[in-house]
C-alpha positions as CSV (number, residue, x, y, z in Angstrom):
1,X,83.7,-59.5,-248.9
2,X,85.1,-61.6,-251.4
3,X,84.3,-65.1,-251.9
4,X,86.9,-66.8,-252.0
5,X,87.8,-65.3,-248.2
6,X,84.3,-65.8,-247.6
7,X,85.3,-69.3,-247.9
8,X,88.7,-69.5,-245.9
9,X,86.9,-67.6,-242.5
10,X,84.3,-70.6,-243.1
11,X,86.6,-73.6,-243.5
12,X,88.3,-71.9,-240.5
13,X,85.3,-71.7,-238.5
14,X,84.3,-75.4,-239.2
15,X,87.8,-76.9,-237.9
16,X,88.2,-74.3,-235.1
17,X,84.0,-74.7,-234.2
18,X,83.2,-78.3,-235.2
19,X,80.0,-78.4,-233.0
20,X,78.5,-75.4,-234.8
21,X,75.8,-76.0,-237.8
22,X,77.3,-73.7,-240.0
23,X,75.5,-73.0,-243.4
24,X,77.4,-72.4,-246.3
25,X,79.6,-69.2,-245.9
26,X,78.8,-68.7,-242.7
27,X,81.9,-67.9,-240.4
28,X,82.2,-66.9,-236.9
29,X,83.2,-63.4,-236.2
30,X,83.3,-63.3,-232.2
31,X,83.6,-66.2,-229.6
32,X,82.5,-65.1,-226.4
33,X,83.0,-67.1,-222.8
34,X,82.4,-66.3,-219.4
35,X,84.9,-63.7,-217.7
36,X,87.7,-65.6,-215.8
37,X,86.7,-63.4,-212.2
38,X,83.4,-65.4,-211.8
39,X,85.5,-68.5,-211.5
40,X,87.7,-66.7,-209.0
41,X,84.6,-65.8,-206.8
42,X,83.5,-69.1,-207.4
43,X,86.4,-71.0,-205.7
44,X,86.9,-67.7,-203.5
45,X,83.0,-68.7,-201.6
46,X,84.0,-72.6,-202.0
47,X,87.4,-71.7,-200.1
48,X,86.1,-69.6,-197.0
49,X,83.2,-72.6,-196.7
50,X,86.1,-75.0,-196.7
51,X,88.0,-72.4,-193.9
52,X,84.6,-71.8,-191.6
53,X,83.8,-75.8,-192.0
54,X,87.7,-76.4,-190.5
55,X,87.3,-73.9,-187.7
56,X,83.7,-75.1,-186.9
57,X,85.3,-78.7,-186.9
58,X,88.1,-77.4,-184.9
59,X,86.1,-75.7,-182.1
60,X,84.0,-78.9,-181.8
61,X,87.1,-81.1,-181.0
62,X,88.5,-78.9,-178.8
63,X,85.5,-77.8,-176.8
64,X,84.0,-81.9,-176.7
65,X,87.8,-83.1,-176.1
66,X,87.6,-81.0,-172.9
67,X,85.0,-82.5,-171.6
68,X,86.5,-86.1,-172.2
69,X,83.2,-87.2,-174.0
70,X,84.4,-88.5,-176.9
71,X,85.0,-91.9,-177.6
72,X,87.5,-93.2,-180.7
73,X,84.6,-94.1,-182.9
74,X,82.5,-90.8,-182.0
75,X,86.2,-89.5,-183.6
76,X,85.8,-91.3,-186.3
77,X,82.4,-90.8,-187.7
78,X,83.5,-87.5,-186.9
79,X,85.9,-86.9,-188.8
80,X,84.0,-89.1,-191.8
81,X,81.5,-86.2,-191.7
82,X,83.7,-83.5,-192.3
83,X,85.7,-85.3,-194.7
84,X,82.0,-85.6,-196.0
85,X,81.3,-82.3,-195.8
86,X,84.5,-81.0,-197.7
87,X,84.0,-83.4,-200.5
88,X,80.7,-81.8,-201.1
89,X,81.9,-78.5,-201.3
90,X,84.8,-79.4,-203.7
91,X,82.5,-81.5,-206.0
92,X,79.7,-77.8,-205.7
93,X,82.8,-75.8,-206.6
94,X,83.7,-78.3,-209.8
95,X,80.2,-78.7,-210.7
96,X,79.4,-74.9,-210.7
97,X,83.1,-73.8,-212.4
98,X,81.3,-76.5,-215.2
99,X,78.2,-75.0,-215.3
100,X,80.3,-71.5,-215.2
101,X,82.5,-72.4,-218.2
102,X,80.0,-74.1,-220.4
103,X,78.1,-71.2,-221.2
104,X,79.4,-69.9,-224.6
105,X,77.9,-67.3,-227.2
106,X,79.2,-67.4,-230.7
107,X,78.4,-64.5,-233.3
108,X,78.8,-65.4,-236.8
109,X,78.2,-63.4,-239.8
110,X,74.5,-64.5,-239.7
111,X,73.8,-66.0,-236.5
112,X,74.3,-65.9,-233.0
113,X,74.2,-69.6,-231.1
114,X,73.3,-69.3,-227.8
115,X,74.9,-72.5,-225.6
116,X,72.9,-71.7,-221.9
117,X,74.0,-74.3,-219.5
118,X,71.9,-74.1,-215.8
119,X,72.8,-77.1,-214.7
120,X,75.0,-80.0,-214.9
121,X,71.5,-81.2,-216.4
122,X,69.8,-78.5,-218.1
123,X,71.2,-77.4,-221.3
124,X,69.8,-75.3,-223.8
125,X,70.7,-74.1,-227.5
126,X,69.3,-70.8,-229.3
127,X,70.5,-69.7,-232.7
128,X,69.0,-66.5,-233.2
129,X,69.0,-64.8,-236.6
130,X,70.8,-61.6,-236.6
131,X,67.9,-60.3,-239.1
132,X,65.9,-60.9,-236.1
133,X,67.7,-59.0,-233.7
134,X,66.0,-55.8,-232.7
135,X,68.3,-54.5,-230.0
136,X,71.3,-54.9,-228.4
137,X,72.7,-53.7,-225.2
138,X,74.6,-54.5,-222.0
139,X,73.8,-53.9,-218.4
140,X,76.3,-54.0,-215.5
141,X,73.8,-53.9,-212.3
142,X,76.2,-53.9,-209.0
143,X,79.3,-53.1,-207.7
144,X,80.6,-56.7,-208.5
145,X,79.9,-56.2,-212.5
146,X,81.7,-52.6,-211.8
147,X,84.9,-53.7,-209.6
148,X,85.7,-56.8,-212.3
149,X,84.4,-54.9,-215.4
150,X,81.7,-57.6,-216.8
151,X,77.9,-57.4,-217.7
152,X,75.1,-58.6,-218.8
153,X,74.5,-58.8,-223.1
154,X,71.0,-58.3,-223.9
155,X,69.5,-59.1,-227.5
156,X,65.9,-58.7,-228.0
157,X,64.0,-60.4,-231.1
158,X,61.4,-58.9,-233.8
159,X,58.5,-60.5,-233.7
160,X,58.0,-62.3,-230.4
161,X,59.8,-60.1,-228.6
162,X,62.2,-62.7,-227.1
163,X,65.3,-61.1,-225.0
164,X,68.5,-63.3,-224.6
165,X,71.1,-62.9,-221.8
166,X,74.3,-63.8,-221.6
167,X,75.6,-62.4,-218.4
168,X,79.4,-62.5,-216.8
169,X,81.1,-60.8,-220.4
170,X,84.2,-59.0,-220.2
171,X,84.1,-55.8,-221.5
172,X,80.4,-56.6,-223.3
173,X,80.4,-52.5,-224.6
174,X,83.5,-54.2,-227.5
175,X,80.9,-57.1,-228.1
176,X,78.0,-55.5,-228.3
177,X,79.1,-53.1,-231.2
178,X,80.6,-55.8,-233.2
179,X,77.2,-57.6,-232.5
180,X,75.6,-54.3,-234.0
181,X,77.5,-53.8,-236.5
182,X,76.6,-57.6,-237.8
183,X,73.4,-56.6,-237.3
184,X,73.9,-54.0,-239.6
185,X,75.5,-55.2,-242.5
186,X,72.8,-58.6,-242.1
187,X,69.9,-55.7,-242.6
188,X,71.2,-53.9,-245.2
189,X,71.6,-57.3,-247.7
């Protein structure tokens, strides 16, 4: 490629990708996130946890107001529970879509950095050389990866034989040959 496009994809990378290292001439050829369904079953479990915690709530009122056993503050710490109870599972539901979200692999023309989130609170960064890349390949393991079309990317390293994941990619069979085809051209220089 030439060099003076060489350095327009990496002034581009470097205003688009500010919190990337990037060496000299390095660009980034492939951003890759999550796939938007994993959010949707995210919020999808969140939402029937909210429904079942309301008709739980529900069926407790009406079967204990039957009985005339409840008192006004019995109602009221009630109710302060289940208002509990939801906040909980909306602040799960933002904490996971985070956690969901942050998770980010970007391929440049000699790396690959690796942003692995786990937790709100464990956070991890791997750049992998593409020279060190030994194989490539996706996996899509059960009828959820089928039915929303994403899967798992698998790298393995040279040396200590190291395999990467980064699962929950839209169609990963596109990334993974643009991945091997970096590969490649890295191998043959």
């Amino acid at each position: 490629m030439k060099s003076s496009l060489v350095r327009i994809r990496h002034a581009r990378s470097k205003n688009d990708f500010p919190f990337l290292s990037l060496e000299e001439g390095e660009y980034v050829e492939l951003a890759i996130t999550r796939s938007k369904a994993g959010l949707i079953i995210i919020w999808a479990i969140v939402i029937i946890a909210i429904v079942l915690l309301g008709i739980a709530g529900a069926t407790v009122i009406g079967s204990v107001s039957r009985s005339n056993n409840l008192t006004q503050e019995t109602m009221k710490y009630f109710w302060l529970l289940l208002g509990m109870l939801f906040t909980f599972l909306m602040l799960l539901g933002l904490g996971l879509s985070k956690v969901y979200v942050d998770n980010k692999l970007f391929v440049t023309n000699k790396r690959i950095f690796h942003y692995n989130v786990q937790s709100l609170f464990t956070k991890s960064l791997n750049i992998i050389e593409l020279s060190r890349i030994e194989d490539v390949s996706f996996k899509q393991k059960n009828i959820i990866d089928h039915i929303f079309s994403f899967g798992t990317i698998r790298m393995s390293t040279v040396g200590d034989e190291t395999t990467y994941t980064f699962p929950y990619v839209d169609t990963p069979t596109d990334e993974i040959e643009l991945i091997a085809h970096l590969i490649q051209q890295v191998k043959k220089k």
